[in-house]
Biopython code that builds the backbone (N, CA, C, O; Angstrom):
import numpy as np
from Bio.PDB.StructureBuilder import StructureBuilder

atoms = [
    (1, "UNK", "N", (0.850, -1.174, 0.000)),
    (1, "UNK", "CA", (0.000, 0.000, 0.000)),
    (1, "UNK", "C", (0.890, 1.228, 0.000)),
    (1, "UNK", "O", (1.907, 1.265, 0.692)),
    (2, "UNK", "N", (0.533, 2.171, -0.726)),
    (2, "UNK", "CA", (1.263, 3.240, -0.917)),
    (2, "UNK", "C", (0.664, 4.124, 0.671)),
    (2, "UNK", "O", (-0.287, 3.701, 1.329)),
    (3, "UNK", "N", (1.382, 5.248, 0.994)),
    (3, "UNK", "CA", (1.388, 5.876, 2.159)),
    (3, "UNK", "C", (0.734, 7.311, 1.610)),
    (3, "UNK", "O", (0.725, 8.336, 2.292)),
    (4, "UNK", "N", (0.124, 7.197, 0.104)),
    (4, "UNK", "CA", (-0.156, 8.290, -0.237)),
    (4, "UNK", "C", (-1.839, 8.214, -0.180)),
    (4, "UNK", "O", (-2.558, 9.210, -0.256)),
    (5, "UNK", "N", (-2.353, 6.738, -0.022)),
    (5, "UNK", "CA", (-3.569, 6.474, 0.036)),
    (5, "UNK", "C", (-4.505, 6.281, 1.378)),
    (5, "UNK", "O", (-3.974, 6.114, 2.475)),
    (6, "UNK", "N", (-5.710, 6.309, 1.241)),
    (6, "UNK", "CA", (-6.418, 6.219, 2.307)),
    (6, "UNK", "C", (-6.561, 4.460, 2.485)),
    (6, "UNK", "O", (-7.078, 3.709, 1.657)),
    (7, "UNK", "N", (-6.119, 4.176, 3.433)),
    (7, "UNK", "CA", (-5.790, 2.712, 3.624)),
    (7, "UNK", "C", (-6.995, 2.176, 4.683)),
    (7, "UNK", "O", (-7.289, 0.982, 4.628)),
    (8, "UNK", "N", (-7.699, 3.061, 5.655)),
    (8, "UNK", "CA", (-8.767, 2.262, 6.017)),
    (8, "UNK", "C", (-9.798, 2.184, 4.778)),
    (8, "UNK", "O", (-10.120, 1.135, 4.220)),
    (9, "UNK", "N", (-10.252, 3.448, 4.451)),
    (9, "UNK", "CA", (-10.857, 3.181, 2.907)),
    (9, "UNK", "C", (-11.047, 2.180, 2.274)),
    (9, "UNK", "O", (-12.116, 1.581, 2.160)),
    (10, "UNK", "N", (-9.617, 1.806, 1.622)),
    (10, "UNK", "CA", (-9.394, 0.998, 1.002)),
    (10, "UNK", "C", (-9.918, -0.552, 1.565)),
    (10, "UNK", "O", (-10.740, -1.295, 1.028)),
    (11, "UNK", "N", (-9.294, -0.724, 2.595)),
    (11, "UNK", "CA", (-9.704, -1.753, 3.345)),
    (11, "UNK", "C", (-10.725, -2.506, 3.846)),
    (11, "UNK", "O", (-10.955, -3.713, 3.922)),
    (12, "UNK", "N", (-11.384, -1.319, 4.229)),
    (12, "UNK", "CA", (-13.006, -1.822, 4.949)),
    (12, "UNK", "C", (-13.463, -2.365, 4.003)),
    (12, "UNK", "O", (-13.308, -3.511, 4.427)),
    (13, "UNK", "N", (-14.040, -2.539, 2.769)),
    (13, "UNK", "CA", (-15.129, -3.234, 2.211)),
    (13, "UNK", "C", (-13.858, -4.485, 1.670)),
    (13, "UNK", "O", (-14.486, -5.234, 0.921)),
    (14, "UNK", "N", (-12.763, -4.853, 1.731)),
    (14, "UNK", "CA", (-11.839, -5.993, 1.475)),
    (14, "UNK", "C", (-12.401, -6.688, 2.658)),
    (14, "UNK", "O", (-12.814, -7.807, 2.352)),
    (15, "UNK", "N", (-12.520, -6.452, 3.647)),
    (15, "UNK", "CA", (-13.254, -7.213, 4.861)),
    (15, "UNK", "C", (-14.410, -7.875, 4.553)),
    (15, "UNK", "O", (-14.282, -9.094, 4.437)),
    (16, "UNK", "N", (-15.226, -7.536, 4.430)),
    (16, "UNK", "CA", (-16.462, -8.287, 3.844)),
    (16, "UNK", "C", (-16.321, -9.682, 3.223)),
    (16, "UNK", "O", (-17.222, -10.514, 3.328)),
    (17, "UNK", "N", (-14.960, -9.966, 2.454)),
    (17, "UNK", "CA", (-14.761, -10.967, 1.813)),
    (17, "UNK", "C", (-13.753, -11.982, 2.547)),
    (17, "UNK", "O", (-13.708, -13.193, 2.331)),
    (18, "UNK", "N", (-12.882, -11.207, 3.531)),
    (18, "UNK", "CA", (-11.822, -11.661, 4.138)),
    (18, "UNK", "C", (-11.921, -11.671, 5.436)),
    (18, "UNK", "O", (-12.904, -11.073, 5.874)),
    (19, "UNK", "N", (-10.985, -12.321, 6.457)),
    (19, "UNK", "CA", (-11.343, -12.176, 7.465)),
    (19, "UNK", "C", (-9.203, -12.167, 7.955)),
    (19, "UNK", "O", (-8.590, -11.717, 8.923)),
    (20, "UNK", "N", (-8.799, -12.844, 6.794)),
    (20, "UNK", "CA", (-7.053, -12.577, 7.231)),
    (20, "UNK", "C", (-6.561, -11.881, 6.368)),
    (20, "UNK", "O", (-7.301, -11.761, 5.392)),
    (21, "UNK", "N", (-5.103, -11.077, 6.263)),
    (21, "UNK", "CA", (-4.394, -9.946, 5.743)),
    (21, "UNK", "C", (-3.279, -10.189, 6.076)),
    (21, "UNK", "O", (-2.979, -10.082, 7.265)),
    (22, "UNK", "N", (-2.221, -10.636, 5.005)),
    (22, "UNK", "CA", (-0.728, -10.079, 5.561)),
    (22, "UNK", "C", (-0.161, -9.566, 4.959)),
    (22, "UNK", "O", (0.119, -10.066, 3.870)),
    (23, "UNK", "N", (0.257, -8.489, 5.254)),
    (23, "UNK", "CA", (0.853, -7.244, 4.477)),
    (23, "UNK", "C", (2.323, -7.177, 4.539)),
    (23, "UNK", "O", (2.905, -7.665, 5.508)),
    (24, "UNK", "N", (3.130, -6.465, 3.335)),
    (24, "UNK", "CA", (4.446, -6.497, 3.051)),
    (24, "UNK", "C", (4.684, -4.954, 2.525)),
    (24, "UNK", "O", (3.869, -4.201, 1.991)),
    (25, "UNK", "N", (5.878, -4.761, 2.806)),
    (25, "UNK", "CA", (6.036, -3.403, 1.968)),
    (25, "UNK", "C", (6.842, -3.518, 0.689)),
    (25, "UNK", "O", (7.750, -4.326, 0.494)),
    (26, "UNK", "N", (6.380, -2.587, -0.172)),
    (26, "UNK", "CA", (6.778, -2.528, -1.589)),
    (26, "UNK", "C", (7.871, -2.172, -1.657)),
    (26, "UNK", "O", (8.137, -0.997, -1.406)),
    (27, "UNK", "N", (9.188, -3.390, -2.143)),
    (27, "UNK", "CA", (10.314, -3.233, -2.483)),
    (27, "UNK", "C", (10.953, -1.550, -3.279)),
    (27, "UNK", "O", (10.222, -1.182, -4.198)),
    (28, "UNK", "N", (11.679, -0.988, -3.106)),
    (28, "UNK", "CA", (12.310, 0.255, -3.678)),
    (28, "UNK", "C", (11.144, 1.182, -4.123)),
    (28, "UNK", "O", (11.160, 1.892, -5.128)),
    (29, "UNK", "N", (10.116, 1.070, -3.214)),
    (29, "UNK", "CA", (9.195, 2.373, -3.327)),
    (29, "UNK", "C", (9.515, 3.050, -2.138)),
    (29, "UNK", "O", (9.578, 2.659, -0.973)),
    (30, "UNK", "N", (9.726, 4.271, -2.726)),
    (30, "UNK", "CA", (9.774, 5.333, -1.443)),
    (30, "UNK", "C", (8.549, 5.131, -0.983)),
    (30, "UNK", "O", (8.378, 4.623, 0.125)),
    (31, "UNK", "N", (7.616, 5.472, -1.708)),
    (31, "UNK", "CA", (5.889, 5.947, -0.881)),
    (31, "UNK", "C", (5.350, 4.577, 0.004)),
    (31, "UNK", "O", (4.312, 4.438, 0.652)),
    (32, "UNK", "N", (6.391, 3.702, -0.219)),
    (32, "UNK", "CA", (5.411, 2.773, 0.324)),
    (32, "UNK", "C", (4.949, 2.787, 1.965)),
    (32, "UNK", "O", (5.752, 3.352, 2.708)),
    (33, "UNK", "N", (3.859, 2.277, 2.528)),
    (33, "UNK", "CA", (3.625, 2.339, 3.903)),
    (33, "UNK", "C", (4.513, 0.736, 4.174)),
    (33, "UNK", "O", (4.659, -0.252, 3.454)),
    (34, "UNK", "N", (5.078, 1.156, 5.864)),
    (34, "UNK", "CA", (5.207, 0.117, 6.312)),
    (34, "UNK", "C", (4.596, -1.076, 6.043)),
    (34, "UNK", "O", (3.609, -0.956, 5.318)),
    (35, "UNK", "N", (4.919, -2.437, 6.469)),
    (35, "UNK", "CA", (4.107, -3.711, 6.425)),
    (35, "UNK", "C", (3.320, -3.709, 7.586)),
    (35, "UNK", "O", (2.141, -4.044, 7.698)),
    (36, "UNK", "N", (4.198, -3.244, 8.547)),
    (36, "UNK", "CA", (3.683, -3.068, 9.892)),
    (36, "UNK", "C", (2.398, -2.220, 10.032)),
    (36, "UNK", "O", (1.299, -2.552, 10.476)),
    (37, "UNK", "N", (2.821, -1.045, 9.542)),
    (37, "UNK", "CA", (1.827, 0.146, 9.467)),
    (37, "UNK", "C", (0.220, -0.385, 8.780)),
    (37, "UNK", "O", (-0.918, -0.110, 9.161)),
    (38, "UNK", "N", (0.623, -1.105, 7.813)),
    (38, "UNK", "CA", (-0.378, -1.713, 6.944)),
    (38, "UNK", "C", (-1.363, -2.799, 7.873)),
    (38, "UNK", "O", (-2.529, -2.689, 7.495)),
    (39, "UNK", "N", (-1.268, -3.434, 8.567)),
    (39, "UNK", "CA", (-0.792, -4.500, 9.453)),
    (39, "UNK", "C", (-1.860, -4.052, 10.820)),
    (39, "UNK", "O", (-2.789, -4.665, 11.346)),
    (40, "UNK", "N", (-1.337, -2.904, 11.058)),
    (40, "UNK", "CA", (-2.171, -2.357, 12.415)),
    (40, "UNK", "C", (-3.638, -1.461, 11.946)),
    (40, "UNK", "O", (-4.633, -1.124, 12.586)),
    (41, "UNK", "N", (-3.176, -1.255, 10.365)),
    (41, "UNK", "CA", (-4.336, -0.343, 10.224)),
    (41, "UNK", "C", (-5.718, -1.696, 9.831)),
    (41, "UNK", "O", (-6.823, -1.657, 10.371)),
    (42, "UNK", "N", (-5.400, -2.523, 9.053)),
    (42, "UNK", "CA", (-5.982, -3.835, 8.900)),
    (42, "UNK", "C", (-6.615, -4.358, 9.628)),
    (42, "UNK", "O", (-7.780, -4.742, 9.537)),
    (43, "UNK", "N", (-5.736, -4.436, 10.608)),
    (43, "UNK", "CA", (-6.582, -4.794, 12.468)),
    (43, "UNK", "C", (-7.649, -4.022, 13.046)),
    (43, "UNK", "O", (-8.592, -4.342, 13.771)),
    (44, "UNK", "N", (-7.189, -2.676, 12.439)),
    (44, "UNK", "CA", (-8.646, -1.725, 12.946)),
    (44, "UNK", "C", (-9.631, -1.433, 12.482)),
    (44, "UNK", "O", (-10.567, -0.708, 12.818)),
    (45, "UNK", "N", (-9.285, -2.342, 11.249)),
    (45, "UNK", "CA", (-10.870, -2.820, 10.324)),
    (45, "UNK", "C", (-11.408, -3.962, 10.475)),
    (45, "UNK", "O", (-12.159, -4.444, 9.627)),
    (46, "UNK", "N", (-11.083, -4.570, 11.623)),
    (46, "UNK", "CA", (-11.359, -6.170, 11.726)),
    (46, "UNK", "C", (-10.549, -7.315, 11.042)),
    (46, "UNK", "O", (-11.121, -8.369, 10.762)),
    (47, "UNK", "N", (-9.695, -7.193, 10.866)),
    (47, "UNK", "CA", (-8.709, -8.175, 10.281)),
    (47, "UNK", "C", (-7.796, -9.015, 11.408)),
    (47, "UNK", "O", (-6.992, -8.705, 12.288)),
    (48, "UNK", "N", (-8.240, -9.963, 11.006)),
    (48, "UNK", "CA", (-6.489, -10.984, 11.392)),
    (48, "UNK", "C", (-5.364, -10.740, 10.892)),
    (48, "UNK", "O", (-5.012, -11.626, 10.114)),
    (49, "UNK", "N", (-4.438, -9.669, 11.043)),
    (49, "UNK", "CA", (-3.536, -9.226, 10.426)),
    (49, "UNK", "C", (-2.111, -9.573, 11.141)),
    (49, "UNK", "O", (-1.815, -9.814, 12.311)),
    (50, "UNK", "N", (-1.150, -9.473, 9.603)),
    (50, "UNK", "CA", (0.222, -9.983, 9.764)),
    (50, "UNK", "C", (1.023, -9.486, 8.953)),
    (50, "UNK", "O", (0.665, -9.331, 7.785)),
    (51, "UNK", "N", (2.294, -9.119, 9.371)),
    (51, "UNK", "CA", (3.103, -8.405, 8.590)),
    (51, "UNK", "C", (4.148, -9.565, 8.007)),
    (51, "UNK", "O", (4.210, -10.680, 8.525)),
    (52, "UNK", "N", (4.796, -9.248, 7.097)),
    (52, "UNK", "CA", (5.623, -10.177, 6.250)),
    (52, "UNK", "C", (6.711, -9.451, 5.928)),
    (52, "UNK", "O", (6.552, -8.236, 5.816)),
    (53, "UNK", "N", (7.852, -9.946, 5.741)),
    (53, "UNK", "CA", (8.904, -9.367, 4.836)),
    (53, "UNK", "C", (8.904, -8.788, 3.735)),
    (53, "UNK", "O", (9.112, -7.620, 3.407)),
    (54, "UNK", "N", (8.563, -10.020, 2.994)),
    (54, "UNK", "CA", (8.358, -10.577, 1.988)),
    (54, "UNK", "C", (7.129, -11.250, 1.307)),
    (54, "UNK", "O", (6.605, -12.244, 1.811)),
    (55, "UNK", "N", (6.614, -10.607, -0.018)),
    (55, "UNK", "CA", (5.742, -11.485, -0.723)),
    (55, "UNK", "C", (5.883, -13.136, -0.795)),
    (55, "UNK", "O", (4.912, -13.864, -0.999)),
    (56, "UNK", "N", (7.409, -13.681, -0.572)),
    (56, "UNK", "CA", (7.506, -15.082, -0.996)),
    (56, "UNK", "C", (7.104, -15.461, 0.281)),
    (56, "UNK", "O", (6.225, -16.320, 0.353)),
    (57, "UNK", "N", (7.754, -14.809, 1.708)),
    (57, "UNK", "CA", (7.613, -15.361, 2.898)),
    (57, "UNK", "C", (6.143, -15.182, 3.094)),
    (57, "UNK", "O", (5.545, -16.123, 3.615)),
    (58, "UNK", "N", (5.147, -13.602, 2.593)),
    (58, "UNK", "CA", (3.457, -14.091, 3.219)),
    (58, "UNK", "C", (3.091, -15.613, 2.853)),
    (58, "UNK", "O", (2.558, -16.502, 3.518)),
    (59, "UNK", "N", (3.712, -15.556, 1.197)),
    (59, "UNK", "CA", (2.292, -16.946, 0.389)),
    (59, "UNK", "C", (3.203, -18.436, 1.099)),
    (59, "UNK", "O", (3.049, -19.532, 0.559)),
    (60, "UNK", "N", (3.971, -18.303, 2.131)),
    (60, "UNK", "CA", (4.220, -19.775, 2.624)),
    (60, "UNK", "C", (3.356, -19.483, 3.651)),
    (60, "UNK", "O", (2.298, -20.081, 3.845)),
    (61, "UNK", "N", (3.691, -18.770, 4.171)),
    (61, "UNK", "CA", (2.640, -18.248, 5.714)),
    (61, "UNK", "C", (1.038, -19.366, 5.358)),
    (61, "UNK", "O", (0.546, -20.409, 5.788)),
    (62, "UNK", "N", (0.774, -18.434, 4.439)),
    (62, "UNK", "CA", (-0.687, -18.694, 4.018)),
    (62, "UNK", "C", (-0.930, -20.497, 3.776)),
    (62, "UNK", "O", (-1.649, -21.345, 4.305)),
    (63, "UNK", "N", (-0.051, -20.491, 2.843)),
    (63, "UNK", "CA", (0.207, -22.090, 2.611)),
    (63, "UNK", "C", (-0.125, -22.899, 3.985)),
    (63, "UNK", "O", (-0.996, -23.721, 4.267)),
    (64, "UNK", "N", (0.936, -22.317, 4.710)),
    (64, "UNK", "CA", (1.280, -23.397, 5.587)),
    (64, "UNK", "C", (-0.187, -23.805, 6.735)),
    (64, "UNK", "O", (-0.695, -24.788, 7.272)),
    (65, "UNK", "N", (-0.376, -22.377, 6.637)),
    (65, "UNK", "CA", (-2.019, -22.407, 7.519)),
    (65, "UNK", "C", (-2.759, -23.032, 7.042)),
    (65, "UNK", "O", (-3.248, -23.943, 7.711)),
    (66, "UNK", "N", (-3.296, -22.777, 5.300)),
    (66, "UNK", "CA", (-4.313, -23.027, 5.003)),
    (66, "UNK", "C", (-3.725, -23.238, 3.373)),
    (66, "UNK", "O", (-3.426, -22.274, 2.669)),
    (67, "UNK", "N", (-3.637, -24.420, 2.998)),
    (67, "UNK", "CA", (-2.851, -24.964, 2.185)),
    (67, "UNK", "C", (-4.019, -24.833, 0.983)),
    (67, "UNK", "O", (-3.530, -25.262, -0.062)),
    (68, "UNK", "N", (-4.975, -24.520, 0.850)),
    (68, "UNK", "CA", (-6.247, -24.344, 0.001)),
    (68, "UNK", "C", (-6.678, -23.023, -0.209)),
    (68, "UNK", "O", (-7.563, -22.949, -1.060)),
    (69, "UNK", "N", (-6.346, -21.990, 0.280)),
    (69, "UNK", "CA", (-6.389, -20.795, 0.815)),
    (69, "UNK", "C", (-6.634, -19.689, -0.611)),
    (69, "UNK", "O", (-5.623, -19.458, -1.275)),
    (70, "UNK", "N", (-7.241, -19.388, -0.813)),
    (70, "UNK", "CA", (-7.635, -18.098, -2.024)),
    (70, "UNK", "C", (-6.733, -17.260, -1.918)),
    (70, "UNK", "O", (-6.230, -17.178, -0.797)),
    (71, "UNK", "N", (-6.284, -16.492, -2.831)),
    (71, "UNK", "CA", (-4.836, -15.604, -2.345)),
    (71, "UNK", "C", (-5.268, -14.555, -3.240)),
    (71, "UNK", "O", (-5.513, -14.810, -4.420)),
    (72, "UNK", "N", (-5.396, -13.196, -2.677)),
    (72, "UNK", "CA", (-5.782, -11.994, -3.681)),
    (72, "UNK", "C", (-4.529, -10.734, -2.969)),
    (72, "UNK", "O", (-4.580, -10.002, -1.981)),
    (73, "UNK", "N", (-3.392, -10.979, -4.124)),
    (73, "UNK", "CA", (-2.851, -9.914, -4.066)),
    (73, "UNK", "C", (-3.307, -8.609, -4.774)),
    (73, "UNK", "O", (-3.687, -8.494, -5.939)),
    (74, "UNK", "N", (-3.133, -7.233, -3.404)),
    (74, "UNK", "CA", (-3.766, -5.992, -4.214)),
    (74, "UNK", "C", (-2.929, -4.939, -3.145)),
    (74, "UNK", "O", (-1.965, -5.095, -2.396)),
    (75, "UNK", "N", (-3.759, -3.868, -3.458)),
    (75, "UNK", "CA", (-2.990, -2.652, -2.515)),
    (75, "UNK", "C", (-2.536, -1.305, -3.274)),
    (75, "UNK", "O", (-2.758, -0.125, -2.999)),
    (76, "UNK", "N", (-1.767, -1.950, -4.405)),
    (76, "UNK", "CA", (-0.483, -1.178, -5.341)),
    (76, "UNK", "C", (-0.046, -2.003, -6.799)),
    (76, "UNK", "O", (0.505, -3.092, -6.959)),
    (77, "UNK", "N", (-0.566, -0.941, -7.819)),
    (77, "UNK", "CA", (-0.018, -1.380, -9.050)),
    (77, "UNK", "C", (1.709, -2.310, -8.768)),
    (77, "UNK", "O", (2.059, -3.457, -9.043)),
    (78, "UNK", "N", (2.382, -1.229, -8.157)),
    (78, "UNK", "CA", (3.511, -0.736, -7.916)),
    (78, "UNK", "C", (4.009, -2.628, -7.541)),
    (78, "UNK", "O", (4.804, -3.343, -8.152)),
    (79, "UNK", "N", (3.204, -2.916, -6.389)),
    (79, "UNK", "CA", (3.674, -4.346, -6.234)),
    (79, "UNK", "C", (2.936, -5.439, -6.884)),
    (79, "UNK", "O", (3.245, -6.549, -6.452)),
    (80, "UNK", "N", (1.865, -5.417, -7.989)),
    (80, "UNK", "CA", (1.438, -6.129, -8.826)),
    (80, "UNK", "C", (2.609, -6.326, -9.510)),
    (80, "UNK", "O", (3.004, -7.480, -9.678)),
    (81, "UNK", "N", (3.505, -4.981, -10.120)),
    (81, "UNK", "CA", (4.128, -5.403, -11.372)),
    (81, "UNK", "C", (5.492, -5.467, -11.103)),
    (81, "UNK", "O", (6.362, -5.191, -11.929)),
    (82, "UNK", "N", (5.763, -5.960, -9.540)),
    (82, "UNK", "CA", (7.072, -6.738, -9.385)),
    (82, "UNK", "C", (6.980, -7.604, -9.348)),
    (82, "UNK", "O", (7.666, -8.287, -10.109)),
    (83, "UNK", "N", (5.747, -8.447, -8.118)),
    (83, "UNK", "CA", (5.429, -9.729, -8.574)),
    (83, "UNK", "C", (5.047, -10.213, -10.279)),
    (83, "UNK", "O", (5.086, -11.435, -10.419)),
    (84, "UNK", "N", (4.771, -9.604, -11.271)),
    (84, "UNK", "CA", (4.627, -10.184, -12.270)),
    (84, "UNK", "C", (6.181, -9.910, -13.213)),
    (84, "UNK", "O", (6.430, -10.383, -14.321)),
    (85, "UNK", "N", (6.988, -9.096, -12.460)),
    (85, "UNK", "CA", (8.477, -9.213, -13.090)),
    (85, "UNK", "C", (9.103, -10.255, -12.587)),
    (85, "UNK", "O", (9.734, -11.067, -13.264)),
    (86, "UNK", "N", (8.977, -10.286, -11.491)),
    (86, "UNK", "CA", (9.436, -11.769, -10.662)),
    (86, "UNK", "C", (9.103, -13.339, -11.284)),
    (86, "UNK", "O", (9.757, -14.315, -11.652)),
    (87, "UNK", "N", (7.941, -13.021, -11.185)),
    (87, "UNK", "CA", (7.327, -14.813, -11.821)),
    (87, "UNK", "C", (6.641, -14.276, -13.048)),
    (87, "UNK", "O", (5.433, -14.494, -13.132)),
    (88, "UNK", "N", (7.395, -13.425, -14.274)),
    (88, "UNK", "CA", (7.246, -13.609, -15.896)),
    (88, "UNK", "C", (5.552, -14.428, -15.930)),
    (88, "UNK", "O", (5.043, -14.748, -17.004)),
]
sb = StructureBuilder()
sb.init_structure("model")
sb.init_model(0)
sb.init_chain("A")
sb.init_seg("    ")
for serial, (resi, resn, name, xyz) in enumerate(atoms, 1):
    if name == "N":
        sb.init_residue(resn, " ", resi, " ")
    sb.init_atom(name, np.array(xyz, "f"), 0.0, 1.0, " ", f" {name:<3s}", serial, name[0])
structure = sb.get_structure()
């Protein structure tokens, strides 16, 4: 999530569908918000929230919990189109 956006906003109606969140911060973006930051604001929308390093380290997280688990990465163009530079 960028630090330039309204992040409960954003968030609250992602709840409706979700009930867990683990957030990472966007590699070599200045604007980006903490994972952490992301993380606590998540929680104050009702989330089971968790911060991550790393995109590779959330989706084991997730795995490991819930090995069936729906996975909707969002937040930031910005980290859509590293993960899709990453895994081509």
């Amino acid at each position: 999530m960028l630090n330039t956006k309204d992040i409960t906003g954003y968030l609250a109606p992602l709840h409706a569908v979700s009930e867990t969140l683990f957030s990472v911060s966007i590699p070599n973006e200045v604007n980006t918000l903490s994972a952490d930051d992301t993380a606590r604001n998540a929680a104050a929308v009702g989330f089971y929230a968790q911060s991550a390093q790393t995109v590779d380290t959330a989706l084991r997280a997730i795995s490991a919990q819930e090995p069936h688990a729906r996975i909707v990465i969002c937040g930031s163009l910005y980290l859509a189109g590293m993960i899709l530079r990453q895994n081509g």
